[in-house]
N, C-alpha and C positions, 0 to 999 in steps of 0.2 A: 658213447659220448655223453658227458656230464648235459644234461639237459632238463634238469631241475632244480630248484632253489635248494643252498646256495650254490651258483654257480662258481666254476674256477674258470680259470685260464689254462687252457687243454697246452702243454706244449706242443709243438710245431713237430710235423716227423722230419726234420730237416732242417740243418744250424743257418743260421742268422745269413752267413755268406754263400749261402748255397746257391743261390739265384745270381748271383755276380757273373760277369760283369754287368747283367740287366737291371735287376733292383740290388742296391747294396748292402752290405749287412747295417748300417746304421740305420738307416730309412725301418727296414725290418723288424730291428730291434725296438725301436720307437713305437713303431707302427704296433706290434705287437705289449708293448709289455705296458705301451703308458696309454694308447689309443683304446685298446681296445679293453686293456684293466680297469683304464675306467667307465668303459660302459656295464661292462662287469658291475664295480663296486656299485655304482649309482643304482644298477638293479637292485644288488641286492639290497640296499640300505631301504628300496622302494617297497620291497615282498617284507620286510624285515618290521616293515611300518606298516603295513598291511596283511598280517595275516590267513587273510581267507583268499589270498591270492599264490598263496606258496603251492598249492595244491596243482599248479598248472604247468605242463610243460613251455618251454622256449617257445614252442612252437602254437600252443595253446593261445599264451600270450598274446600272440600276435593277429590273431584269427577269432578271437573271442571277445571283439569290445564290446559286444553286450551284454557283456559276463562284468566289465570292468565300470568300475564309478566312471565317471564322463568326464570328472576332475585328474583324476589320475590316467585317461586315456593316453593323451599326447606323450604325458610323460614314460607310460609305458612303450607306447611305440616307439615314442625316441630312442631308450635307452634297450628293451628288447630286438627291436632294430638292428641296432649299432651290433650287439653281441649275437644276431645269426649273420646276419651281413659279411661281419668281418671273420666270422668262424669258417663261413663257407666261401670266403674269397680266398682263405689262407687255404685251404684243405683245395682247392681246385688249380695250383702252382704250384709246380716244382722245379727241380734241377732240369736245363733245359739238356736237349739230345738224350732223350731217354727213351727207350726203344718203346714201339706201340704192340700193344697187347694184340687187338686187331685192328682194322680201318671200317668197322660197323657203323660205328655214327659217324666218322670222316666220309664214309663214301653215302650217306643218307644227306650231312648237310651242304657237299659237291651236289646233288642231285636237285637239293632243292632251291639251293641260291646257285646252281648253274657252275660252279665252280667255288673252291676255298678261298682264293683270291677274292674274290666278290662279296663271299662269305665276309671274310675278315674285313674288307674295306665297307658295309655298311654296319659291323659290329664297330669299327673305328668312327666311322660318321655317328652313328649313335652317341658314342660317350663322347665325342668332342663338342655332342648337340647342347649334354644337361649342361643347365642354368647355375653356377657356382658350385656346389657341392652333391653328389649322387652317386651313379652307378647305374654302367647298362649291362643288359642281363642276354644270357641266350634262354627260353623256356622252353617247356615240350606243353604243347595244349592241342589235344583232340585231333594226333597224328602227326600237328606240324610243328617245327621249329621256330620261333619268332625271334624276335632280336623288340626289346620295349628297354624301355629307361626309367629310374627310380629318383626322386629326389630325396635329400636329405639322408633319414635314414629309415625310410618307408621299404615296403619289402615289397615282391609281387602280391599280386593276389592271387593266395598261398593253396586256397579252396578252387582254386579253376586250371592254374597251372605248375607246374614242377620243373622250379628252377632247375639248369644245368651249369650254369658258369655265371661269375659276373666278373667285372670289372670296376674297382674303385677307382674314383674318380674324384674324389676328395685330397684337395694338395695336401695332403702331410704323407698319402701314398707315394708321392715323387719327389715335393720340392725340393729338400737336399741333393739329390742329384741334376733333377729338369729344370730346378726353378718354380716357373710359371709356365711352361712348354711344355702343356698335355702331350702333345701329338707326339712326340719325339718319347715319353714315356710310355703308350700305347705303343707304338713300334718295338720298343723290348719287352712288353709286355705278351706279347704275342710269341717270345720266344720262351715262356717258362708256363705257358699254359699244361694242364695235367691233361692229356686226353685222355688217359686212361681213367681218370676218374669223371672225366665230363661222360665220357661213352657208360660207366657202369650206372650213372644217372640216370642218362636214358634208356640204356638195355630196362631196366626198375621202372620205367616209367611208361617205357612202350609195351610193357605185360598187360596184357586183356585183367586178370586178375588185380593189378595194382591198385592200391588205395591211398593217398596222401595222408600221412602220419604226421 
């Protein structure tokens, strides 16, 4: 994965209407190619004007403000934000009914929220909690899975735990089809989640060996 200046825009392993009838291909295409392009360009026009910042990964970026002027902080977080946020909320959805590899982290987060149903209904009370624009996340930290929420386009804290999935929660994720009617796009959103790649997150993150890169 492209992960240092200049950035592209990775295509999708999966066209635009893949997700339907959940998210639609318009929504997608938007979402993708003008949403998230432009956090893209904005970065790079940022590294592009700042040379001794090119040096760092995506991830670097975001984990390194004291590496960064104080002036270009926010704008870094913004706009490096916006481009792992949205890379890793594309890469965690896919075509729904698609067979499961195994039930390793399905039967880890049944165990620990008591059941999936529960699971999903305080993953959905979360992102229906943040305040105008965000994203709620599932993490792995220190054995357990937690469900926390992000505003704007802030990421977790990237040095303590290791994202598994999130959920955007910014209307331009939905509006063309919901509206203004989270809740009703969270319910199909739930049908196009990737477990196969939430579980190989975890399986990576539940290793004794692991290190956050």
């Amino acid at each position: 994965m492209n992960c240092r200046y200049p950035f592209i825009n990775i295509p999708l392993s999966y066209p635009y209407h893949a997700l339907e009838p959940y998210i639609d291909a318009k929504t997608m295409k938007i979402h993708h190619e003008k949403h998230l392009q432009g956090y893209i360009d904005n970065l790079n026009l940022l590294l592009k004007e700042n040379p001794i910042l090119q040096k760092y990964s995506l991830r670097e970026l975001l984990v390194s403000t004291d590496k960064i002027p104080a002036k270009l902080q926010s704008s870094i977080q913004n706009n490096a934000g916006g481009v792992y946020n949205h890379r890793f909320f594309f890469d965690g959805i896919a075509p729904a009914n698609q067979p499961l590899n195994s039930r390793k982290f399905l039967n880890k987060a049944e165990q620990q929220f008591h059941g999936l149903k529960e699971m999903r209904a305080e993953l959905k009370s979360a992102a229906l909690s943040v305040f105008g624009s965000g994203y709620a996340w599932l993490v792995y930290e220190k054995g357990t899975i937690k469900i926390i929420t992000t505003a704007n386009q802030n990421t977790p804290v990237l040095e303590h735990c290791t994202p598994l999935l999130n959920i955007d929660v910014w209307e331009h994720a939905y509006y063309l089809k919901h509206y203004n009617i989270r809740a009703d796009y969270l319910d199909c959103f739930f049908h196009v989640i990737n477990w196969n790649r939430v579980e190989q997150r975890y399986l990576r993150a539940a290793k004794p060996s692991f290190i956050t890169r």
